[in-house]
C-alpha positions as CSV (number, residue, x, y, z in Angstrom):
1,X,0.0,0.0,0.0
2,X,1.5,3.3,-0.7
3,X,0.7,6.0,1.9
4,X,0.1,9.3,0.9
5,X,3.0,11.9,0.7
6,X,2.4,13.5,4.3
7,X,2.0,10.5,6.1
8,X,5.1,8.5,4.9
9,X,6.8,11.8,6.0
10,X,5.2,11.1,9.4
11,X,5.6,7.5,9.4
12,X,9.3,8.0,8.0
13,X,10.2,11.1,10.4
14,X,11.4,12.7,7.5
15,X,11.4,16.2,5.7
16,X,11.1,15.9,1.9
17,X,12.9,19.1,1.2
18,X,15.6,18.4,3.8
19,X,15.9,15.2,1.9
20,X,16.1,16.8,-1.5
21,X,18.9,19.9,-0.1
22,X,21.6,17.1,0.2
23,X,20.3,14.5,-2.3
24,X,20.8,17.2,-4.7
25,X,24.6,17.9,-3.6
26,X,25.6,14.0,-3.0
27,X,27.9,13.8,-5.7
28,X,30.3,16.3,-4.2
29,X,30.3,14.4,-0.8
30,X,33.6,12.9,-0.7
31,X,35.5,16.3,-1.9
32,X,37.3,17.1,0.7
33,X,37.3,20.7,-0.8
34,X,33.3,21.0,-1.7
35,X,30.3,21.4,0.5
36,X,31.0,19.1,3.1
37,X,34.4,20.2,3.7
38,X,32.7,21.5,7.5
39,X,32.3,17.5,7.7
40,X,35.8,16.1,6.6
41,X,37.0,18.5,9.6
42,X,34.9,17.2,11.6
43,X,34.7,13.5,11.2
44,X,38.4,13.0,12.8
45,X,37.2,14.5,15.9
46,X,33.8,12.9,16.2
47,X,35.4,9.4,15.4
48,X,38.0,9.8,17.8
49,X,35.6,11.2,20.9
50,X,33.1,7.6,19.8
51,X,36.4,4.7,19.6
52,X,37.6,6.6,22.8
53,X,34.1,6.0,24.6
54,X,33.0,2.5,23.5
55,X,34.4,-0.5,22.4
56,X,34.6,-1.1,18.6
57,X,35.8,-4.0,17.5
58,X,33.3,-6.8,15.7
59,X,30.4,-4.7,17.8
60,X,27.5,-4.1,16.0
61,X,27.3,-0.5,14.9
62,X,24.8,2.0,13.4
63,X,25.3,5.1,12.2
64,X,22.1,7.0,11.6
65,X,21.3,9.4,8.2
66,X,24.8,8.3,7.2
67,X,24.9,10.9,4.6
68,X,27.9,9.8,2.1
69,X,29.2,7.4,4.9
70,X,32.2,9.4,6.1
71,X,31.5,8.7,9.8
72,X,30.5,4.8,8.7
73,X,33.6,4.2,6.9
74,X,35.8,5.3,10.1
75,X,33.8,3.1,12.7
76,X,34.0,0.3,9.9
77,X,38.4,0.8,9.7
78,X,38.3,0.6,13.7
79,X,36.9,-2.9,13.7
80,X,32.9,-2.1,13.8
81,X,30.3,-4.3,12.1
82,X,28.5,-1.0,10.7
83,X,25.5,-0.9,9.3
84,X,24.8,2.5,7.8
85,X,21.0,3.8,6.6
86,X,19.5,7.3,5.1
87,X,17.1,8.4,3.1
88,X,18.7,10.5,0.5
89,X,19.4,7.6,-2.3
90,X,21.9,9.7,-3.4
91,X,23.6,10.1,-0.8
92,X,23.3,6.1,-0.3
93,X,24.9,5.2,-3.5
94,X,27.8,7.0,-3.1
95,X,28.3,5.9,0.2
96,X,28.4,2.4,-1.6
97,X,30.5,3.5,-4.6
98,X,32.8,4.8,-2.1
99,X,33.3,2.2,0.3
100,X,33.3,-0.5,-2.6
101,X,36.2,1.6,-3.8
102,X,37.9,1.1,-0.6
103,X,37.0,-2.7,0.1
104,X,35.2,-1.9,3.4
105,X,32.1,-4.4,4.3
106,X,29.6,-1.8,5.3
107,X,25.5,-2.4,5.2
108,X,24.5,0.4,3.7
109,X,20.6,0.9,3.7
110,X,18.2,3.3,2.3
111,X,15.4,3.1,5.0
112,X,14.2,5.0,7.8
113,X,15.7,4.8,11.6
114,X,11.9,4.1,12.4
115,X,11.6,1.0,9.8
116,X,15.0,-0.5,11.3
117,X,13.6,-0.6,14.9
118,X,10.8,-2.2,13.8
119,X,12.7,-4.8,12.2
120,X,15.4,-4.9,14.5
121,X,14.8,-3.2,17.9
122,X,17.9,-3.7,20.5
123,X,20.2,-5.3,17.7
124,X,22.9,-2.2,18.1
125,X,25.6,-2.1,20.6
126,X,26.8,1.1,19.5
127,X,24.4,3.5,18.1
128,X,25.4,7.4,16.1
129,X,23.1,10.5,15.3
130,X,25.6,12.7,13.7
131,X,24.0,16.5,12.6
132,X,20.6,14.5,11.5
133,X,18.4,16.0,14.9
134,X,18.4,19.4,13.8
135,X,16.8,18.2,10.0
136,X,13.9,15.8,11.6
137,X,10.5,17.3,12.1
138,X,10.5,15.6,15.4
139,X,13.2,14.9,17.1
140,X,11.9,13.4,20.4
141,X,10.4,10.9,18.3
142,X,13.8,10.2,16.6
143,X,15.4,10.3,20.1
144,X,12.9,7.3,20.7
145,X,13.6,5.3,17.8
146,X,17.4,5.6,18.5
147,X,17.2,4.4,21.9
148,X,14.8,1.2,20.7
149,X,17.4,0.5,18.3
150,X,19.9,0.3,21.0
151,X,20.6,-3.3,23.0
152,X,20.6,-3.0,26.5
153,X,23.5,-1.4,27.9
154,X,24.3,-0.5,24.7
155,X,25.6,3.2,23.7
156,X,24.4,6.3,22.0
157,X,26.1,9.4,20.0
158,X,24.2,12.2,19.2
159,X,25.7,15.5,17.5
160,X,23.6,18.7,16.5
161,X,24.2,22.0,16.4
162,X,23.7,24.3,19.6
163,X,21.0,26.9,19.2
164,X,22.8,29.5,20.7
165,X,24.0,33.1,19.0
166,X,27.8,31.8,18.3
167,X,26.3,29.0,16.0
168,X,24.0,31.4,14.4
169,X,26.6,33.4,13.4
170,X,29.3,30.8,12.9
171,X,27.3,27.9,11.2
172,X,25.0,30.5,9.6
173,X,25.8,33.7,8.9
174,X,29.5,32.3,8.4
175,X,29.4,28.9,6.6
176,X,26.6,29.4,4.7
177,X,26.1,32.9,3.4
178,X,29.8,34.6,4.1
179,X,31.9,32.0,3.4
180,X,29.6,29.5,1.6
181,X,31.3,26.2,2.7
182,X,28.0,25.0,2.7
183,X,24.6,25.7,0.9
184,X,22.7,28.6,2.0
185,X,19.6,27.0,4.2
186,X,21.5,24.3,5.0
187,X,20.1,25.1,8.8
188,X,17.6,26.8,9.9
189,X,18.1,28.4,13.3
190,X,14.7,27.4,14.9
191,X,15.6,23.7,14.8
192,X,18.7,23.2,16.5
193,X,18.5,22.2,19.8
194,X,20.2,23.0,22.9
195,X,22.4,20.7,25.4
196,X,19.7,20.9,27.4
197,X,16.7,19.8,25.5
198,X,19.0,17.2,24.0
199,X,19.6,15.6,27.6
200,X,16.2,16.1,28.7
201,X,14.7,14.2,25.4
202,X,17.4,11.5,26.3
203,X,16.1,11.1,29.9
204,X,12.4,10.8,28.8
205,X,13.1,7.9,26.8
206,X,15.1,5.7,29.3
207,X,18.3,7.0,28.1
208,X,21.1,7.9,30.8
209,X,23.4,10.9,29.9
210,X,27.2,10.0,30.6
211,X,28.7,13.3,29.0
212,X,28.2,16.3,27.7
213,X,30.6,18.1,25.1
214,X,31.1,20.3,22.5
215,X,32.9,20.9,19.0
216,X,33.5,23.9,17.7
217,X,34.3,24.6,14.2
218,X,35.4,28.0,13.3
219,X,34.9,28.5,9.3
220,X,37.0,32.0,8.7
221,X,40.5,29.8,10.1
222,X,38.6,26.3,8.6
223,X,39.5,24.7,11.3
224,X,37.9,22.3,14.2
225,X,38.1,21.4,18.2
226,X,36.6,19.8,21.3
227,X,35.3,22.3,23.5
228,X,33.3,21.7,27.0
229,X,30.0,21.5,26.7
């Protein structure tokens, strides 16, 4: 049966014109130059903070809207059983053009966080949410579907911007329409979320925050750190 266009949205958690913003620029995904450069900074850091954290090796990994697999591929070359999903089939083929390139066994899906669960609730020992919470239209129902897909004991990553005046004017005004690192309307202020709303939609769904903390990337010098939170 094929539901109609709203509801799969609601079913799927899932904004069509999010969807379309980076289908459209998927090609350009693994330039380390192009419009995910903010990510290539990123990634070393995020990687690092998750294998420091959480045990890698043959655990069973998911890394949630996956994007071009950049994060995948580095849990996959630490020793991680990754299975990888998103919704931009774009973004999904060149995850798997890239990773074929560089013989890495990752399970790349296009299918919603909310289909997985269904299929495969506590299957994940290890569990990411890189920059996708800020793109949802709701992300306490995401925050729910992440923590069914976790196994007991099992650990979550989330990342998403900080809606605060420095990201405004940083990931914003700076990235977007100064610099243009990335496509204008990439984010829209309203839905980022705080530290705090992020711990307290954790809480509500049986999750139990072990730590808090912050990157920062500053795109005039192009550059990336860990920060407290």
């Amino acid at each position: 049966m094929n539901l109609p266009a709203e509801a799969e949205s609601a079913r799927t958690n899932a904004d069509a014109a999010e969807l379309a913003k980076f289908d459209a620029v998927a090609g350009t995904f693994w330039d380390p130059h192009g419009e995910f450069r903010p990510l290539h900074l990123l990634n070393p850091l995020r990687a690092r903070f998750i294998s420091e954290r959480a045990a890698l090796g043959g655990r069973r990994v998911l890394d949630v809207g996956c994007g071009g697999g950049l994060l995948a591929e580095a849990l996959a070359r630490a020793g991680a059983q990754v299975t990888a999903i998103d919704l931009a089939p774009g973004m999904i083929e060149v995850a798997r053009l890239h990773a074929a390139a560089g013989a890495l066994a990752i399970d790349y899906r296009l299918m919603s966080a909310v289909q997985l669960a269904d299929e495969q609730a506590e299957s994940f020992e290890v569990v990411t949410c890189m920059e996708m919470l800020e793109h949802v239209p709701q992300p306490a129902v995401m925050m729910q579907t992440l923590a069914r897909l976790l196994k007991p004991e099992g650990v979550l990553f989330v990342s998403t911007l900080n809606r605060n005046l420095k990201s405004f004017l940083l990931a914003i005004v700076g990235a977007e329409y100064l610099l243009k690192l990335i496509p204008r309307g990439t984010h829209e202020y309203q839905r980022l979320l705080r530290p705090a709303e992020l711990a307290r939609l954790a809480r509500r769904h049986g999750l139990t925050l072990r730590e808090l903390a912050g990157i920062e990337f500053n795109p005039f010098a192009r550059q990336a750190r860990r920060t407290l939170a």
